[in-house]
Every structure is written in structure tokens, then in C-alpha cells.
C-alpha positions as CSV (number, residue, x, y, z in Angstrom):
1,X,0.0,0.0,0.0
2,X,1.3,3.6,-0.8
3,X,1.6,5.7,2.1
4,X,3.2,8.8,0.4
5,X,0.0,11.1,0.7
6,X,0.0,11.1,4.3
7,X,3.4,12.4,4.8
8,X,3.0,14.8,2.5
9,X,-0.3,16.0,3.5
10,X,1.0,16.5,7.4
11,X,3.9,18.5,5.0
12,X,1.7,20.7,4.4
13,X,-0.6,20.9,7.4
14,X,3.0,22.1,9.2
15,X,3.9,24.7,5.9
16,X,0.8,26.3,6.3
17,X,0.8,26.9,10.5
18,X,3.9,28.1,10.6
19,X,4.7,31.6,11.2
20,X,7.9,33.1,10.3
21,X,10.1,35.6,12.5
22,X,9.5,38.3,9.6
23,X,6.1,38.2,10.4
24,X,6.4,38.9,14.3
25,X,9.2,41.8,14.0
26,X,8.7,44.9,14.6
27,X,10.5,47.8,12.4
28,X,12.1,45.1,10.8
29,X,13.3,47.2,7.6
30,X,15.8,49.5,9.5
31,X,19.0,49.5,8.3
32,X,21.4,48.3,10.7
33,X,23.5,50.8,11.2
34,X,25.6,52.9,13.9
35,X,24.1,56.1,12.5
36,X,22.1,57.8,14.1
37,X,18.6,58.1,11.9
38,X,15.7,60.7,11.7
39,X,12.2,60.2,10.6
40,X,10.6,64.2,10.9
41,X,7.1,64.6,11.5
42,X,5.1,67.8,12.6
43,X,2.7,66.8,15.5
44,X,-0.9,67.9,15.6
45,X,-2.0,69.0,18.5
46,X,-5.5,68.1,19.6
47,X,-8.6,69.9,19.4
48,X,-11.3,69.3,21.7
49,X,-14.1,67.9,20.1
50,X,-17.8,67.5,22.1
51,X,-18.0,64.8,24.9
52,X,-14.5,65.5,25.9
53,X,-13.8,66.7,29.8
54,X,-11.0,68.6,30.7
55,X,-9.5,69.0,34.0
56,X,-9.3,73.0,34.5
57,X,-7.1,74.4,38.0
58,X,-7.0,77.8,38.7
59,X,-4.8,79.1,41.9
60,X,-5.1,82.9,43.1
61,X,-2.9,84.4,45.5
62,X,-5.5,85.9,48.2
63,X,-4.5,89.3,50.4
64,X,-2.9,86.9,53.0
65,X,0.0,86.4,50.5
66,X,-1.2,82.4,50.1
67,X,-2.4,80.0,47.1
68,X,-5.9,79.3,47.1
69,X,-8.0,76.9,44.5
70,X,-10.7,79.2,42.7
71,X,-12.1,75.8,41.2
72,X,-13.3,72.7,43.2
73,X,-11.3,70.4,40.3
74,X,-8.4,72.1,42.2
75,X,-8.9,70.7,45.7
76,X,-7.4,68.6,47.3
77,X,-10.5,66.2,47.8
78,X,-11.4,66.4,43.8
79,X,-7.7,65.5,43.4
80,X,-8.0,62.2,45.4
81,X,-10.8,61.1,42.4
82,X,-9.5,62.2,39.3
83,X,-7.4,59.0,39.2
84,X,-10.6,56.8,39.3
85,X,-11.9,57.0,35.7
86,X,-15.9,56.9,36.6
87,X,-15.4,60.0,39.1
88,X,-13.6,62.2,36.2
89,X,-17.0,62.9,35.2
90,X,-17.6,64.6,38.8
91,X,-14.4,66.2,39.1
92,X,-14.4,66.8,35.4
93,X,-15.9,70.0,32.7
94,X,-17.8,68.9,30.2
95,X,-17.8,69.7,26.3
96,X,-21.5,70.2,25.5
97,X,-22.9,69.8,22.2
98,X,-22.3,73.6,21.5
99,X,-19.0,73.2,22.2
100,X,-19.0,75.1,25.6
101,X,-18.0,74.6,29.3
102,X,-19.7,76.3,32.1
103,X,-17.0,77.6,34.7
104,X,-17.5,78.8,37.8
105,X,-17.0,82.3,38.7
106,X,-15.7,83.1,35.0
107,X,-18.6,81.5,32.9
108,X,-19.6,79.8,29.5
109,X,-16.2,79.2,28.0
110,X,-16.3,77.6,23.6
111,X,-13.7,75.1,23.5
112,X,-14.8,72.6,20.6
113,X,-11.9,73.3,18.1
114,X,-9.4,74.9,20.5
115,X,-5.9,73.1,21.5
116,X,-5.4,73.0,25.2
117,X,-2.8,75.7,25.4
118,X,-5.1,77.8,23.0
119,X,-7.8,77.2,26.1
120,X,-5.6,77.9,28.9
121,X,-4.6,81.5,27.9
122,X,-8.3,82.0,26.7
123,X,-8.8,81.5,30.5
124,X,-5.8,82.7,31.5
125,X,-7.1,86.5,30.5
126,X,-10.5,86.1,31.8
127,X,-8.8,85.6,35.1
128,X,-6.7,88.1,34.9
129,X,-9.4,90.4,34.3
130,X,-10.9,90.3,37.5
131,X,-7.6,88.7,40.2
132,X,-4.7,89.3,40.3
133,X,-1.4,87.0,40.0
134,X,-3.3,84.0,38.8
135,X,-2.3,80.3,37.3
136,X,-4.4,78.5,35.0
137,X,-3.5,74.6,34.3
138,X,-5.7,72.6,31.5
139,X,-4.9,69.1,31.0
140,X,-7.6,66.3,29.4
141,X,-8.9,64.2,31.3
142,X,-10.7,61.9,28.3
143,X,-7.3,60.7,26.3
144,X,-9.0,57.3,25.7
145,X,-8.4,54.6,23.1
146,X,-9.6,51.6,22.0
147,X,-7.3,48.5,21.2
148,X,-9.4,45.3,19.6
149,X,-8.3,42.3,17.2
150,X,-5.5,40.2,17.7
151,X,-4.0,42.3,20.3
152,X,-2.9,39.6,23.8
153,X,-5.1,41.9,26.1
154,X,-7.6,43.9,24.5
155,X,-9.3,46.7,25.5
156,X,-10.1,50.0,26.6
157,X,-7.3,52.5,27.7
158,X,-7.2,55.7,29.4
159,X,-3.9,57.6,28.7
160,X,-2.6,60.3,31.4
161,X,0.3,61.8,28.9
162,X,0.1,64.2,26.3
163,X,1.2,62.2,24.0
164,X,1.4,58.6,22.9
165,X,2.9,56.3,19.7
166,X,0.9,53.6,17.9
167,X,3.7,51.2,19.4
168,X,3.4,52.5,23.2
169,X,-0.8,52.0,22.8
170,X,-0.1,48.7,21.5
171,X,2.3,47.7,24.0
172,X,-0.3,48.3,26.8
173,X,-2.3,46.0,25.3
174,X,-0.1,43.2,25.4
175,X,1.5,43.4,22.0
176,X,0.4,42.1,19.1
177,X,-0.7,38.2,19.6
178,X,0.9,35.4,17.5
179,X,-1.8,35.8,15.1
180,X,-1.7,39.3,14.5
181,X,-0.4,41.0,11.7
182,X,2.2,43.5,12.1
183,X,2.1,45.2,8.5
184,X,-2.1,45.3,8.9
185,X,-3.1,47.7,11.4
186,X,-5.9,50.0,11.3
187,X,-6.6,53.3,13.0
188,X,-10.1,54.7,13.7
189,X,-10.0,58.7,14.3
190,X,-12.9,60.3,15.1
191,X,-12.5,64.0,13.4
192,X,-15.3,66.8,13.1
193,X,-15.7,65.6,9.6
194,X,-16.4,62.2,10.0
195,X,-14.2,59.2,10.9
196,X,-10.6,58.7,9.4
197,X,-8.7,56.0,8.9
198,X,-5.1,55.1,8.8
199,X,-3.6,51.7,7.6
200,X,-0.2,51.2,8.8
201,X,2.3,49.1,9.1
202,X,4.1,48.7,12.1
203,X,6.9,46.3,9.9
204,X,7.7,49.4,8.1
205,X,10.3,52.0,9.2
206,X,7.8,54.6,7.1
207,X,4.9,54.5,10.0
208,X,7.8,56.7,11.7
209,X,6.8,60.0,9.6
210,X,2.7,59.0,9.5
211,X,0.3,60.6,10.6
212,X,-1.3,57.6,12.4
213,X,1.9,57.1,14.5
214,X,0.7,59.5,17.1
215,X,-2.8,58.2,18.6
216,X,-5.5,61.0,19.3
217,X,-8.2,60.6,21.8
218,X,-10.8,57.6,21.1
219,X,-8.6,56.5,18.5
220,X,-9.8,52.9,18.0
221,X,-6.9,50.7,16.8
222,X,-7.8,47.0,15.1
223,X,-5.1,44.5,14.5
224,X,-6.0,41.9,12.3
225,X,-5.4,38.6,12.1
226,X,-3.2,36.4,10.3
227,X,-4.4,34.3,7.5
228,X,-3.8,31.0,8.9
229,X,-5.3,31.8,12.2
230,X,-8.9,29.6,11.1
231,X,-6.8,26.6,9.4
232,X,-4.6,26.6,13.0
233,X,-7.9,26.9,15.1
234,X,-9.6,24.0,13.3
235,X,-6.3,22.3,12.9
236,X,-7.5,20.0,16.1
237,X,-10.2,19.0,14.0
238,X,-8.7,18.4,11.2
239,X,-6.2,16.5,13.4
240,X,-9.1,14.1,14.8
241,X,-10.5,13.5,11.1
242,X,-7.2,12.4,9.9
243,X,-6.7,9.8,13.0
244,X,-10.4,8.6,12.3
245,X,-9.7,8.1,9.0
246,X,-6.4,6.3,9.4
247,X,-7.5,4.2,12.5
248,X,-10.5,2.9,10.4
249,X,-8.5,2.4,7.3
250,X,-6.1,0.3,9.6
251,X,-8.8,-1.2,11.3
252,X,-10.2,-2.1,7.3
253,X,-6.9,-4.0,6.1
254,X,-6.6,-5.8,9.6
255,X,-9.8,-7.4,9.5
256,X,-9.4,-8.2,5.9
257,X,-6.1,-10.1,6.3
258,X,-8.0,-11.9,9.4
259,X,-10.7,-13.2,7.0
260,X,-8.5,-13.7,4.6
């Protein structure tokens, strides 16, 4: 009896699940050099959009000669929640749907369209205007993103720094999982216009000087899978087909060279 196909066919049951160290490096087109190398990109800041809530502190210096908190986000006691995520919304302002926040003391303040340092002199004045030797600190308190597909932890994210890289979002979910592809990534941005998207590649030295390789607020970001990840998850199956099959073949000629 000829036995050749099975060989071959567990060939190319292993060709096909394997997974090359191409496919799981990351940058893996830099040059490797000691030379030092530059990738120039101009960074956008971000403009508040509606639904956003920013964290607004402003400190006066009263006729005793000491600092005191105009706002109660500036508190000590508001401080103590801002690092829970479902009290931000207490401690928090608001973006409301006509792009305005409601301070006290100083007012409705539009925001929607503004950078933050564009808002904190905007605030910076009105203060002015009516104390004297004031500070005014604006920070976001809503830098959230979204990581799903074949990322090891999935999830949502709150960010606490200005800024953050494709890589760094990634990296806090787990990295990309053994099925995920590295030169298939796709970045949701929510924009005044309408939603944008990126495809990037984080294989590719390029993604260095992209636009998508600093993440905005409630950027979603979707790695996909590779294209062997069903064949490897029904592999099992397949597995216990091919033992089922061979075991009753066996089981066939055994019986007939019994009889026979």
C-alpha cells in the first residue's frame, strides 16, 4: 500500500501553520547601522471635540499672600478622584454639544476646536481680568483609546500623557498576539468631519513620519489577524479527522487479512 500522501499532507498541514520571524518583527526594515537616523514629523496637537472633559485648575494668591483653588477640580479632595476614571465625570468640565463649558465664577467658556494651550490662555485673561497674579492649568482628562483584534489583552485605555505612539498603545495591550499581523493595522480617528482611517504598518520604518503614528483621543486601533489563524484553530479537527480516518482504514486491512 502507498503511504506517500499522508506524509505529504502532514507537510503541508505544518507549511501552512507556521509563522515566520518576519512576520512577528517589529521595524524590521531599519538599516542596521551605527548612524544615528531621523524620521521628521510635525505633530498635531488636539482639538477638543464634544464629549470631551478637561481637568481646569486655577490658583489665586489671596491678600494673605497664600495660594488658594478658585475651582473645586483644584482641591485637594477632587484631586483624590481624578485618578478613578468613573469619578472624572464629577471632578471633570464637560464639552457640551455647542461646544462650551460652564465655569465657575468666569462663565460659559467655547472650547470645541481649540488646543489646550489655545484654552488655557483663553482662561488665562478672563482671570486676569478680574484677580490678580493668577495660574491656569488645563490638561484632558478623556485621552482614551480603543485596542481590539489580535492584540494579547484587548481593551479600553485611558492615557494620562500628552502624548502617545501607535507602538506605546499597542504595547499596553499586550503586544500584538501570535496571530496578528504587524504590517495590517488600522486606526479609527474620530474627526469633526467624519471618521478617518489610517492603515499602517508597524513592519515598516515609514509608519515613523505617518500621521497615524501618534494616537488621538478615542482612536480605536484593530489589529488583524493572520491568515492562517482559522486553518490553526480548526487544525485540532482536522487533526481528529485524519486519526479517524487512518485508524478505520487500519482497522479495514486488519480485519481483511484476518478473514482472509
Amino acid at each position: 500500500m502507498n503511504h506517500k500522501p499522508l506524509p505529504i499532507f502532514l507537510f503541508m498541514l505544518l507549511a501552512v501553520s507556521c509563522t515566520t520571524t518576519r512576520n512577528l518583527t517589529y521595524l524590521g526594515n531599519l538599516p542596521e547601522t551605527p548612524e544615528v537616523q531621523y524620521f521628521p514629523y510635525e505633530l498635531q496637537d488636539y482639538r477638543v471635540q464634544y464629549r470631551d472633559i478637561l481637568y481646569i485648575d486655577i490658583k489665586i494668591l489671596n491678600p494673605d499672600g497664600k495660594l488658594e483653588n478658585l475651582l473645586q477640580a483644584g482641591t485637594v479632595y477632587s484631586q483624590t478622584y481624578i485618578a478613578s476614571e468613573a469619578n472624572q465625570y464629577l471632578v471633570g468640565y464637560n464639552v457640551d454639544k455647542e461646544g462650551n463649558i460652564l465655569l465657575p465664577v468666569i462663565g460659559k467658556i467655547q472650547v470645541e476646536g481649540k488646543t489646550l494651550p489655545e484654552i488655557r490662555m483663553f482662561v488665562q485673561r478672563n482671570v486676569d481680568s478680574i484677580y490678580n497674579y493668577a495660574y491656569v492649568d488645563v490638561k484632558l482628562l478623556s485621552f482614551k483609546y480603543t485596542v481590539l483584534g489580535e492584540a494579547r489583552n484587548p481593551g479600553n485605555f485611558v492615557n494620562y500623557n500628552d502624548y502617545l505612539t501607535v507602538f506605546e498603545a499597542i504595547g499596553r495591550a499586550g503586544g500584538a498576539g501570535d496571530y496578528g499581523r504587524r504590517d495590517r493595522v488600522l486606526v479609527i480617528r474620530t474627526t469633526p468631519e467624519g471618521s478617518k482611517t489610517f492603515r499602517v504598518n508597524l513592519k515598516d520604518k515609514s509608519i515613523l513620519s505617518t500621521e497615524a503614528y501618534y494616537i488621538m483621543p478615542n482612536d480605536v486601533i484593530i489589529i488583524e489577524p493572520e491568515k492562517h489563524k482559522i486553518f490553526n484553530m480548526n487544525l485540532p479537527t482536522f487533526s481528529f479527522i485524519l486519526t479517524s480516518i487512518t485508524s478505520a482504514i487500519t482497522t479495514t486491512l486488519l480485519l481483511i487479512n484476518y478473514f482472509k
